[in-house]
C-alpha angles and dihedrals in degrees: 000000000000138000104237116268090242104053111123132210121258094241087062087058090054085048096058100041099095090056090082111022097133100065133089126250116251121179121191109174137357122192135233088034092211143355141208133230120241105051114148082226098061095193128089124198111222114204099198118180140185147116105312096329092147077094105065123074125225132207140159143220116195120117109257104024129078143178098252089183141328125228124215124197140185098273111074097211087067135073124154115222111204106197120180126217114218125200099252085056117121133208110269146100120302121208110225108194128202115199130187123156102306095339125099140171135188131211123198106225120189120210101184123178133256120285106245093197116130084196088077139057090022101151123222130246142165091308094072133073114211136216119207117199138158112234095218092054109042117056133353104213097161106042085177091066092060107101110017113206108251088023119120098232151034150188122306114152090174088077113069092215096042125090110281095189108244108153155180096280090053096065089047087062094056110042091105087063097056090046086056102045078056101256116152099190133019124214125199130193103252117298101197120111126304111170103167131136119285087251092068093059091216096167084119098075105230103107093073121205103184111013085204110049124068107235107268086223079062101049120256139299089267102047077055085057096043085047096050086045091064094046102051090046090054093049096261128138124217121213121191126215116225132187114197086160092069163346141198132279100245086055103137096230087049092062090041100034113188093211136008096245091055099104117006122265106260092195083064097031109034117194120316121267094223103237104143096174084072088075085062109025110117086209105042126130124243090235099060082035094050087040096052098045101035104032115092117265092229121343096266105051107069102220107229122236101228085187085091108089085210088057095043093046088041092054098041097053089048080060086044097040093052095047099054096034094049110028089241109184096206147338144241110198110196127221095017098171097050108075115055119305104237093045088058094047086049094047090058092040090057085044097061097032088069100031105035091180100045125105137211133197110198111205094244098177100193143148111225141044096244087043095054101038082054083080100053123096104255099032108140098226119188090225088054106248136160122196098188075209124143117195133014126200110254105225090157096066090045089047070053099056098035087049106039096047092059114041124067123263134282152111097327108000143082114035096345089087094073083059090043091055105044080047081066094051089105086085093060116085088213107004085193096059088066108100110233136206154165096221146353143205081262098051140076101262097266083229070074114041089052078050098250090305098149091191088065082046096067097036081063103053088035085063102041089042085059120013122093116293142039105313123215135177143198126256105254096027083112100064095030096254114180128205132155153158108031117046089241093065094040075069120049128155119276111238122260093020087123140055094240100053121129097209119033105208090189084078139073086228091052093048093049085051090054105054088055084048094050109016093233120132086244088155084057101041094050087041086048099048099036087055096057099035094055090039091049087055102078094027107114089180091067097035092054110348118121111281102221108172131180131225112267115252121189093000098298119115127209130196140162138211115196150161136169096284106036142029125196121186111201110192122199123192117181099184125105091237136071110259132206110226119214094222096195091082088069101050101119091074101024085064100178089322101159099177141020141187121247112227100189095048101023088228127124114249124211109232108211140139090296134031130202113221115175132231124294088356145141122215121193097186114183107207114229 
């Protein structure tokens, strides 16, 4: 990591201090707006900005902080204040005074101490099951909050890639319906400010415009909080979205960039050509590596240059400043291979010095299983990295799922390539730490990718509810939503998110409505799916058990979790037809087992020397 090129000495800032004196201090933002005592780092990087105030000099006076240096940059309407937070320091107010000629300005500045609360930052793991939803498209709670006054875009539900004003305070509404439908934690796309033209369909939340401020459209900093507070007091976890690739244009330090090597120059670099295995690659060529990690990610979204050690501090204590502000439980951070490598290692590393428990999934969208466990803390790589990093995303298993339910059978299709990708599972350091999932708010809705087949439905989230690793899944799969091709339409409204609405698909009525308006078996899917997902939350056996699985023959796949304690059998039969199932290749786990339950149908199940498993059906049998 480098200082920026255009940093300046602080002997050059009291050299220029008598240019302006004349003028009066004005302050406009400084960022983080506050801080707390007892970090293991001490120090704590001001951005302070405001009209040349390269030319005032702070200082401070408050027993237990001090300035440790001021940088100064090209732009004069920027300097960066390192204080540093000593342990005898106590919670208060700090005066941070601005002084030029005759001229000063104070800042209140607020150090607060830690939360000690266990209800909050408590990680997530393979005993969750997560719901992803995006905040502007699943339920509207505060209509009022639509269209804010000042703000580049409204609602227009009518355009599949406008705002379509979901908010905080729908997702507050229905929390009760997640807990039901058997969700631990809940993760949005990222709810900070986006306030970009309607042209830039920023509705999704990842071209920030202020990395400290919930989008207004959303609700406020504190309606998140209040949001975080009920989950957490139901049980649920809460799990943030963040973006250190990039931001969006309108982005207020873009237009008034500190230093020339903040973002990268779009006019040198272009925009990325989103090779990630370049990052990686032992024989790639400077030029793809240097194209992937410094061109923009879209035109509208300035890829930041985390080689600036401004850039990198600022962006690490924004993580650090919304954990311990909000009570986060975990966090996604999309696009991780796209910024530089060791920013990001050293991201995750400051992360977890200072949250132990916490967890992080980087989006590692790779295609293969030894690409994606690269990424993975613990992963012996020949060039000598280490990520820090928790969890990574499985897209391999979901290219799996998506694949093998949908070709016909052979050597090493159909269903097969679920097998042929936990068989992989050596080159992950911890293979139950990936999050895996039939679907995201960047994929085609996995009801259709299987083409609406509702018996290879229920074959994909009967694998990722039981099989090994952090399961999520995708606002709608309940009630068999579809969506694909443009991201719009990946992302459509759930029914009944807003007032107007004719169906409301948070209801058993509405749900009955919309399978006569679609002729899905909606009632089934959201039965099927509320039953295992409630079962799967106190089974020890499927969070952490042995995974022991079976080559697929003819197209069915068998495979066990068990401990000591418990075995469960999950059968998976992609043919159409039903098949009959010799049951003595499995003897080494049946083990006598004469009988199971059936969690699917509740109904007990006879174990004998065959077993009937119907067409284009999952079994989780639990032996008894």
């Amino acid at each position: 990591m480098r200082t920026s090129k255009a940093i300046s000495s602080f002997l050059l800032f009291i050299f220029c201090v008598p240019v302006l004196v004349a003028q009066s201090i004005q302050i406009d933002r400084v960022e983080p707006e506050n801080w707390w005592i007892g970090f293991q780092e001490p120090e704590v990087q001001l951005l302070v900005h405001g009209d040349n105030i390269q030319t005032a000099i702070p200082s401070v006076d408050y027993p237990g902080v001090t300035i440790e240096r001021i940088t100064l940059v090209e732009n004069p309407n920027y300097q960066f204040v390192t204080l540093r937070i000593h342990d005898e320091a106590e919670a208060g107010t700090v005066e941070l005074q601005f002084n030029r000629g005759e001229y000063s300005y104070t800042h209140q500045y607020e150090i607060k101490e830690r939360s000690s609360d266990l209800n909050r930052n408590q990680g997530f793991d393979s005993t969750d099951l997560i719901y992803l939803l995006m905040p502007d498209r699943f339920a509207n709670g505060d209509p009022e909050n639509d269209s804010i006054e000042g703000m580049l875009e409204g609602v227009n539900r009518d355009n599949p890639n406008a705002r379509h004003g979901g908010d905080i305070q729908g997702v507050i509404d229905n929390l009760d319906y997640l807990k039901n439908l058997g969700m631990t934690a809940v993760w949005f796309t990222p709810i900070i400010e986006n306030d970009m033209p309607p042209e830039y369909g920023a509705y999704h939340g990842y071209a920030a415009t202020d990395m400290y401020r919930v989008d207004r459209r959303f609700g406020t900093n504190d309606k998140y909080l209040e949001l975080i507070d009920k989950a957490h007091d139901m049980g649920l976890k809460v799990i943030m979205d963040m973006i250190h690739n990039h931001v969006g244009t309108e982005h207020w330090f873009v237009k008034d960039q500190p230093t020339s090597d903040w973002v990268h120059d779009i006019e040198e670099k272009g925009t990325t050509n989103f090779r990630a295995a370049t990052v990686m690659d032992p024989y790639a060529s400077d030029f793809d590596y240097s194209a992937m990690v410094q061109g923009w990610f879209v035109v509208d979204m300035p890829d930041m240059d985390q080689r600036n050690e401004l850039v990198a501090n600022y962006l690490i204590q924004n993580t650090l400043w919304w954990i311990e502000y909000s009570g986060i439980d975990g966090i996604r951070m999309d696009t991780h291979p796209y910024p530089y490598k060791e920013y990001m290692a050293e991201w995750s590393r400051r992360v977890l010095e200072e949250f132990p428990d916490f967890n992080m999934v980087g989006e590692a969208w790779m295609s293969n299983p030894p690409s994606t466990a690269y990424w993975q803390t613990g992963f012996p790589s020949s060039d000598g990295y280490e990520s820090y990093l928790p969890s990574v995303t499985d897209f391999p298993l979901y290219d799996a799922i998506a694949a093998g339910l949908n070709e016909e059978e052979s050597w090493d299709t159909g269903i097969y390539r679920l097998y042929d990708v936990l068989s992989q599972d050596f080159l992950f350091p911890d293979p139950n730490l990936n999050v895996i999932f039939p679907g995201n708010h960047d994929l085609d809705r996995i009801f259709s990718v299987v083409g609406e087949d509702y018996g290879k439905f229920k074959i994909a989230l009967s694998f990722v509810l039981t099989t090994r690793g952090i399961p999520q899944l995708y606002y709608g799969d309940e009630i068999l939503m579809t969506g694909g091709g443009p991201d719009g339409l990946k992302r459509k409204d759930f029914p009944g998110g807003w007032e107007e609405d004719p169906i409301d698909g948070f209801t058993e009525e509405g749900r009955e409505e919309l399978a006569e308006k679609t002729g899905f078996p909606v009632m089934e899917s959201h039965e099927f799916l509320t039953r295992v997902a409630n079962w799967r939350q106190d089974k020890d056996v499927i969070h952490n058990g042995e995974l022991t699985h079976f080559i697929p023959q003819d197209n069915v796949y068998v495979y066990f979790r068990h401990n000591v304690e418990e075995t469960v059998m999950v059968v998976l039969n992609a043919n159409e037809e039903a098949q009959e199932l010799d049951l003595n290749r499995f003897s080494e786990l049946l083990d006598g087992t004469s009988s199971a339950y059936d969690v699917v149908s509740d109904q007990t199940v006879q174990i004998g020397e065959v077993l009937e498993v119907s067409g284009m059906d999952a079994m989780i049998l639990e032996l008894e």
